[in-house]
Residue, then its C-alpha position, 0 to 999 in steps of 0.5 A: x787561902x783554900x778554904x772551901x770558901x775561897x774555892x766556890x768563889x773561885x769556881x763560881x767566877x770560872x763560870x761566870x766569865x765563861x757563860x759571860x764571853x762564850x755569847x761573844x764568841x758564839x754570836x755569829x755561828x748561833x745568829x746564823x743558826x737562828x736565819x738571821x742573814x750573816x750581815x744582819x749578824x753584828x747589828x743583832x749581835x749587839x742588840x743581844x750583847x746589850x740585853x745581857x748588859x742590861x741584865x747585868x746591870x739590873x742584877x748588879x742593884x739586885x743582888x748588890x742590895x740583897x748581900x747586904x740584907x740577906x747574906x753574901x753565901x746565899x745570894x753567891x748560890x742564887x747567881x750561881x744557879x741563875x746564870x746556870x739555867x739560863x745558859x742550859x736554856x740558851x742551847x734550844x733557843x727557836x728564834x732572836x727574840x727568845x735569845x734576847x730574853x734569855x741572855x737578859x735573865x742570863x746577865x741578872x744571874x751573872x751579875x752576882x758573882x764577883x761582887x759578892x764573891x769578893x766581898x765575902x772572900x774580902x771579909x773572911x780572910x784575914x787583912x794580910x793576905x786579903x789581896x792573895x784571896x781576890x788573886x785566886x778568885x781573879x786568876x782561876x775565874x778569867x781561865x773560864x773565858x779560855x775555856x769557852x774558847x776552847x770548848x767552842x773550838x771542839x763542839x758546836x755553839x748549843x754543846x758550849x752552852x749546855x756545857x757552860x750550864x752543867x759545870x754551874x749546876x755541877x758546881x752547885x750539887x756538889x754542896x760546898x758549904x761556904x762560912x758566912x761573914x762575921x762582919x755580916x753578921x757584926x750589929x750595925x750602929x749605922x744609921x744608913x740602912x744596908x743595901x741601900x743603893x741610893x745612900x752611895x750618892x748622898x754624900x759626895x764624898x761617898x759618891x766621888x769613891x763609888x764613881x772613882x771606882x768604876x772608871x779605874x776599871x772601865x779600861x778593861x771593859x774597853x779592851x774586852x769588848x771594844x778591842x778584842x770582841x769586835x777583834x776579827x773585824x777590827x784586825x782587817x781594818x787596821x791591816x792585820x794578814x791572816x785569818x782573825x776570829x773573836x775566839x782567838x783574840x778572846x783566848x789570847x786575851x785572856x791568857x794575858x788577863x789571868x797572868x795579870x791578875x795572878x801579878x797584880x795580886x802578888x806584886x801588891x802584897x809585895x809593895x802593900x798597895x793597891x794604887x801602885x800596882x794600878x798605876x803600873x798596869x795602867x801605864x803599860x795597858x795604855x802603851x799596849x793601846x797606843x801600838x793596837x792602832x798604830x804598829x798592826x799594818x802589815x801584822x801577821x794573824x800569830x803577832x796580832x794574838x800575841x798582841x792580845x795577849x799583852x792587852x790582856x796583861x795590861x788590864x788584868x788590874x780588874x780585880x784588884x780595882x774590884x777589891x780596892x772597891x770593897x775596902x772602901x765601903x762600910x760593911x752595910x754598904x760594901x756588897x751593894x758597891x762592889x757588886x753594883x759597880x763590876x756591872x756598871x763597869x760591864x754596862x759601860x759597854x752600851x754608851x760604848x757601843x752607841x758611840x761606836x754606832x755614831x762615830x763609825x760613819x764618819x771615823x771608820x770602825x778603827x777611828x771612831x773605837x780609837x776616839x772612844x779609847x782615848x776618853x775612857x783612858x782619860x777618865x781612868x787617869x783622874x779617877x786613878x789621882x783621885x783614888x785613895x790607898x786601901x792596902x791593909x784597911x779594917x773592913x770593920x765598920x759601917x758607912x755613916 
């Protein structure tokens, strides 16, 4: 559980997620750095939010298919060092476009840190306690988001960034030598070559599994980054008194994700089962939705924070879905799902915010991000029916 394998994931995670948020939160006061006029800053913002989930995406097929070639250790350094230099660089960016650039080659970096560190940590502990292994990943991983909002409540936007790529560097110098995968390392008999992206959808079985995946974890992308990024102007929309920022609402929110994450991990080993402690979180994420929209007129500032708090709570099931994904792919497949689908769920982001884009008009921001809600939690619901129990499955085989 301690082992310096289980600990550089963990780390690497913290990384990730604060270099992942800390965009979100510094998108206003760096914009306005840059000359771009404060209300051109959310239409830009977005178009940068969108380069760095496409980054994500294009890394997630990247780094995916090269875990499973080439090893996961080497491709977790790589990510880690990626992102790292990446963030350092964001600090002396001159303009918008180079900022959009940087925060693409940012998301490629990014993209390969759960995925793989889950895969790994899933093969190398031992299947009773596989589930506490993802926990301490998850739990020690979201806190990297309350500490960019915390650091960017203490220094300006540049100081965040060279902060955010100094730990990742710091990380990396410190040489933590990490156990590769026996399974890895196990020969295959599979006739489908590893890494192969594009065998996850030759068989529709397969594919169904791949697809299932993605939208049980979609909710908390919704939450992320519908309802908390875009916090401090959906707050005034619905009636929320006082004064929102996105830094408040993403600490708050995940202060309750790493809680959740913490709890999902435990109360599965608990139950032994995966789908059940899905299920619950499910459940209550959606009630927590349902007053979102409906009990914030007249809400002060501290409740509504309170509020992300329990939203946060709602969907810390995240890494639990990612590890329900790496116990249903073959070895020669497991990194290339794992890792491809946490940024396809990242990257849902874009249709996202483009219907957001076509429904605002007519539906108001509330309305039309309400509307997007209620098809994401449908599509979580069947995919949630259709999901197959993973607890305690061996990883030790290969997809045919």
């Amino acid at each position: 559980m301690f082992s310096p394998t289980v600990l550089v994931a963990a780390l690497g995670y913290f990384v990730d997620l604060y270099d992942l948020l800390l965009f979100r939160i510094v998108r206003q006061p760096s914009l306005v750095a840059l000359g771009v006029p404060a209300d051109k800053t959310l239409e830009i913002g977005f178009s940068l939010t969108n380069a760095q989930d496409i980054g994500l995406l294009v890394g997630g097929f990247l780094w995916g298919a090269l875990g499973d070639r080439r090893g996961r250790t080497g491709v977790l350094y790589a990510s880690i060092l990626m992102y790292s230099l990446a963030n350092i660089a964001n600090a002396f960016v001159p303009n918008v476009e180079l900022y959009l650039v940087l925060r693409f080659v940012a998301g490629v970096g990014l993209a390969g840190e759960l995925g793989v560190a889950i895969t790994l940590v899933s093969e190398v502990l031992p299947a009773r306690i596989r589930g506490y292994g993802t926990t301490m990943i998850a739990t020690i991983g979201v806190l990297g988001a309350v500490a960019a909002s915390t650091v960017t409540t203490l220094f300006d936007w540049q100081t965040a960034y060279l902060v955010g790529g100094g730990l990742g560097v710091l990380l990396l110098a410190l040489r933590i030598r990490m156990a590769e995968s026996a399974l890895f390392h196990a020969p295959s008999t599979s006739s489908v070559a590893r890494g192969n992206f594009f065998a996850l959808f030759s068989v529709p079985e397969r594919t169904g599994r791949y697809v299932a995946g993605v939208l049980l974890a979609v909710p908390t992308w919704y939450v992320i980054g519908m309802l908390i990024s875009t916090g401090d102007k959906l707050a005034p929309a619905l009636g929320v008194v006082g004064t929102v920022t996105t830094a408040d609402t993403i600490l708050w929110c995940y202060l309750g994700l790493s809680l959740g994450d913490l709890c999902s991990g435990v109360v599965s080993q608990a139950l032994s089962s995966r789908k059940k402690v899905i299920a619950l979180y499910y459940a209550f994420a959606t009630a927590m939705v349902v007053v979102f929209f409906t009990a914030t007129d007249g809400m002060s500032a501290k409740t509504f924070f309170g509020l992300c708090f329990l939203l946060g709570l709602g969907v810390g099931y995240w890494a639990m879905v990612m590890q329900m994904i790496a116990e249903l792919f073959g070895t020669n497949l497991r990194a290339t799902a794992t890792t491809s689908s946490a940024n396809v769920v990242r990257a849902t982001v874009i249709p996202m915010g483009m219907a957001l884009k076509a429904l605002s008009p007519s539906l108001g921001l509330p309305g039309a991000v309400m509307v997007i809600g209620v098809v994401v939690l449908v599509l979580a619901l069947g995919a949630l029916w259709w999901s197959k129990e993973t607890f305690g499955r061996s990883l030790a085989f290969d997809e045919q």
